[in-house]
VOGU-3710 file (C-alpha; in Angstrom, 3 decimals, decimal comma):
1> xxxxxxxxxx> -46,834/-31,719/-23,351  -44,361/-30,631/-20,864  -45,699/-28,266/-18,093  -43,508/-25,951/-19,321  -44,692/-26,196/-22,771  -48,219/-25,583/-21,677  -47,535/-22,331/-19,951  -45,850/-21,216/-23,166  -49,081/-21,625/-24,723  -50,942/-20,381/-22,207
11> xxxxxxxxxx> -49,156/-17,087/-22,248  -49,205/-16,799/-25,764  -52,985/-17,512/-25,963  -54,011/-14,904/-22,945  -52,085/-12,631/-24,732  -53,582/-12,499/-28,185  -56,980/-13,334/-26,295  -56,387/-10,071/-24,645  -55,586/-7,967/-27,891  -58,962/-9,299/-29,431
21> xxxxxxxxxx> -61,283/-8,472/-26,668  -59,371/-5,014/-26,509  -60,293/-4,702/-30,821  -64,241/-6,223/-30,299  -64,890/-6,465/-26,687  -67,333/-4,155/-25,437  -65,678/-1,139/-23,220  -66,946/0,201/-20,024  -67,118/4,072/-19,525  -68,967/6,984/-17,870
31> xxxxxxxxxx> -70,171/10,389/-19,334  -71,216/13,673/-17,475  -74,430/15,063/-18,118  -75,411/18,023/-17,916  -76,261/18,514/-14,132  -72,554/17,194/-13,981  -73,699/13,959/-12,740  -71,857/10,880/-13,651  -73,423/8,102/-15,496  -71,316/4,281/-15,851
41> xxxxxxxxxx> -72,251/3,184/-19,642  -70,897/0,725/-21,307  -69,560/1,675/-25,367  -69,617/-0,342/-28,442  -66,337/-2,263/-29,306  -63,336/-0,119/-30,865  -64,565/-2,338/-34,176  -67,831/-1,435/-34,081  -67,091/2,546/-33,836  -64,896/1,914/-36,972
51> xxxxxxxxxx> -67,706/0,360/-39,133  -69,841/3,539/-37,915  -67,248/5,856/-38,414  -66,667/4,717/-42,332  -70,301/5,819/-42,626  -70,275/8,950/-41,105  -72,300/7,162/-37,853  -72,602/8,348/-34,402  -73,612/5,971/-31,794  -76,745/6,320/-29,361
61> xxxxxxxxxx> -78,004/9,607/-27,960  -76,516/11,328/-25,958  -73,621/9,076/-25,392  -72,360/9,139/-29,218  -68,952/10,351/-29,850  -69,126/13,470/-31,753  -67,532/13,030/-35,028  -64,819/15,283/-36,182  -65,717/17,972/-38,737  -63,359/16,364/-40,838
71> xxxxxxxxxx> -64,583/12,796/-40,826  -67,523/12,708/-44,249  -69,082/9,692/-44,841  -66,814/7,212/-46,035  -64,391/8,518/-44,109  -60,747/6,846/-45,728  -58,709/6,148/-42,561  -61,225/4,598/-40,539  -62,617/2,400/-44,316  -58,710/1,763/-44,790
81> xxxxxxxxxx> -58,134/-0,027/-40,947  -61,650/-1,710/-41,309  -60,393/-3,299/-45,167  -56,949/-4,608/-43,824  -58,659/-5,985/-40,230  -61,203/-7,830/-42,370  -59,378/-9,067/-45,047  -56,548/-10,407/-42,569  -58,618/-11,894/-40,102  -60,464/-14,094/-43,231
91> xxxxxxxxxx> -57,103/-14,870/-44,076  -56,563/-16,551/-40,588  -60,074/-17,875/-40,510  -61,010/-18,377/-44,161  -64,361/-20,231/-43,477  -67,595/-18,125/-41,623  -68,334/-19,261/-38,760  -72,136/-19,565/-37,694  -73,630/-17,063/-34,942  -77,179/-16,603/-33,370
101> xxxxxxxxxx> -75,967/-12,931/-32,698  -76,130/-11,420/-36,069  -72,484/-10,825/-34,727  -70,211/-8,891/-38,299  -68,375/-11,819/-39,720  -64,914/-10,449/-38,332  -66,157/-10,663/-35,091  -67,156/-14,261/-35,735  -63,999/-15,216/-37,375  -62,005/-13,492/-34,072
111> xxxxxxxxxx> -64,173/-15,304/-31,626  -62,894/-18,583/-33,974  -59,805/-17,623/-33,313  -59,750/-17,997/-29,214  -61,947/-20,673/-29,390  -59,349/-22,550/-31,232  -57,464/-25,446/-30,218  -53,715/-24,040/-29,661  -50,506/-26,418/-29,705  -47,255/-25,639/-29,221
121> xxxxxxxxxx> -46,114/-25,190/-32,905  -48,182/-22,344/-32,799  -46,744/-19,971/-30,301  -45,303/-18,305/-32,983  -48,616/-17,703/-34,882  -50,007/-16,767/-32,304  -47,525/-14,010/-31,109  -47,700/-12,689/-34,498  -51,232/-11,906/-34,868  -51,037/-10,720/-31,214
131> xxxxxxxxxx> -48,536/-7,908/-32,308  -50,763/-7,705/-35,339  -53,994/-7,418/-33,345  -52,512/-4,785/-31,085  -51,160/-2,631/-33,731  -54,947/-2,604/-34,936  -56,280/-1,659/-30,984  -53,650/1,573/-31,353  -54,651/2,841/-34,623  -58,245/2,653/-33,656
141> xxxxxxxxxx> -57,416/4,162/-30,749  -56,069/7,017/-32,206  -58,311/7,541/-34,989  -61,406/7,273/-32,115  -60,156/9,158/-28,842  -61,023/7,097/-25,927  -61,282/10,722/-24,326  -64,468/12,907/-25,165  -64,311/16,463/-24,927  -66,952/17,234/-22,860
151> xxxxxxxxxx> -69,265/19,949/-23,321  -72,541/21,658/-21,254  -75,610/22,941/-22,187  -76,034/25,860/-19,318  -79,642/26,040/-18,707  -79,632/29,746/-18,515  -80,563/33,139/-20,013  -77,437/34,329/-21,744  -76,259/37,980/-19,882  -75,879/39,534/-22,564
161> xxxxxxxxxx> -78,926/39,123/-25,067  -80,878/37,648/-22,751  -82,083/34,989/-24,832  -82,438/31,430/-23,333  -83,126/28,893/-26,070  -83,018/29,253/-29,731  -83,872/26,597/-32,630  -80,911/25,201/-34,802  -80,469/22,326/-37,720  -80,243/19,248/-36,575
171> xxxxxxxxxx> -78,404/18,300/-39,911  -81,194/16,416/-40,990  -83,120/18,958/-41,681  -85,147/19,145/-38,739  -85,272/21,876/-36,084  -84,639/21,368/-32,452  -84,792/23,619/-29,400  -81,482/23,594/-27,751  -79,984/26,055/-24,947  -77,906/29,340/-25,983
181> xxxxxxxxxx> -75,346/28,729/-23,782  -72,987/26,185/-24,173  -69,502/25,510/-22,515  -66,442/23,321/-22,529  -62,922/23,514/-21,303  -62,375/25,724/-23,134  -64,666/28,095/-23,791  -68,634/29,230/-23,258  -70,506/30,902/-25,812  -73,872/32,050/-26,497
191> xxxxxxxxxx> -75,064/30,859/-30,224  -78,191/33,524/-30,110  -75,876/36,474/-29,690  -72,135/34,687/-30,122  -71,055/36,464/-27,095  -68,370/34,217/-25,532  -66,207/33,965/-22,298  -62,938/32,603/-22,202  -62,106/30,101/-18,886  -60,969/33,092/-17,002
201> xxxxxxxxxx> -64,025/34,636/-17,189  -66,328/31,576/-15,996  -66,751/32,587/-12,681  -68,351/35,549/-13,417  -70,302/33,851/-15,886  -71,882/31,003/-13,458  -72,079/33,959/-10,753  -74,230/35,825/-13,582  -76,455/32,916/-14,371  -76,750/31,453/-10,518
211> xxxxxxxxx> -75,220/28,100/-11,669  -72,129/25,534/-10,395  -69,305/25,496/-12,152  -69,022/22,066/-13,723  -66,084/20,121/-12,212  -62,328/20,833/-13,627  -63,306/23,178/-15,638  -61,914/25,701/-13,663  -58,865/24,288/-11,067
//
């Protein structure tokens, strides 16, 4: 193999190596709590959220991405991308390969794939299920946001009812004590009294409760 040959492999390889991790390679990220702090997580594989997010799922605590109002169990786009991903990827890699992981069997099948032993009568294979593979890492990425809207729990008595925690559904039936006031970009409200403040209005707000206002939501 000429050395030229070999980089054309090489390229085409990386490449598609680089479109799988980006589909079932774990993903590094930070969240803000609420005392605005910043905390460096790492988040389960765009994959992974789609197998959740066919179910309904959230992921752990209070890292989870909330899911849309819109997304009911079985949710169809997310069950659609997750059909076509598995049933091409056993079409590339028919057999199952084993894993000490308990690792889905697409992931095995992917991990197959790199581990593979690539000649140069496959560049064009592999640059087709590299497009293929990245059209997957889009549609993912715009059925799951990579950006969470962030929102606050203000540990405060509300101004204008004066309440400071109140008990709401947890959606599985269970009640849990939560904090009245609660903010985003967008707006703060209080759910005891449903007074709310629009982001014009959130400096008065934190100068009424004594509290920081979290950072960008007001420039």
């Amino acid at each position: 193999m000429s050395e030229e040959t070999a980089e054309l492999v090489a390229g085409a390889y990386t490449a598609f190596s680089d479109a799988v991790h980006d589909l079932i390679g774990l993903r590094p990220d930070s969240i803000e709590r609420d005392d605005f702090t910043r905390e460096t997580i790492v988040l389960d594989s765009l994959y992974i959220e789609l197998c959740e997010a066919r179910h309904g799922e959230r992921r752990g605590e209070a890292i989870r991405r909330p899911p849309a109002a819109s997304r009911a169990p079985g949710w169809t786009d997310a069950l659609s991308l997750i059909i076509q991903i598995d049933q091409t990827v056993k079409a590339w890699w028919p057999t199952v390969p084993d894993d000490s992981h308990n690792r889905h069997v697409t992931v095995r099948r992917l991990y197959a794939l790199l581990d593979h032993g690539w000649r140069p009568q496959d560049v064009g294979l592999l640059r087709r299920m590299t497009k293929q593979v990245s059209k997957w890492v889009r549609t993912a990425n715009n059925l799951l946001p990579t950006e969470e809207t962030h929102s606050w729990e203000l540990r405060a008595a509300c101004p204008a009812c004066g309440e400071t925690t109140v008990n709401v559904d947890d959606g599985a039936g269970e009640q849990v004590r939560t904090y009245v006031l609660q903010a985003d970009k967008s707006s703060a409200k209080c759910i005891a009294c449903e007074t709310s403040w629009g982001p014009e209005h959130y400096r008065l707000l934190a100068a009424l409760i004594n509290a920081p206002l979290p950072p960008g939501v007001l420039e």
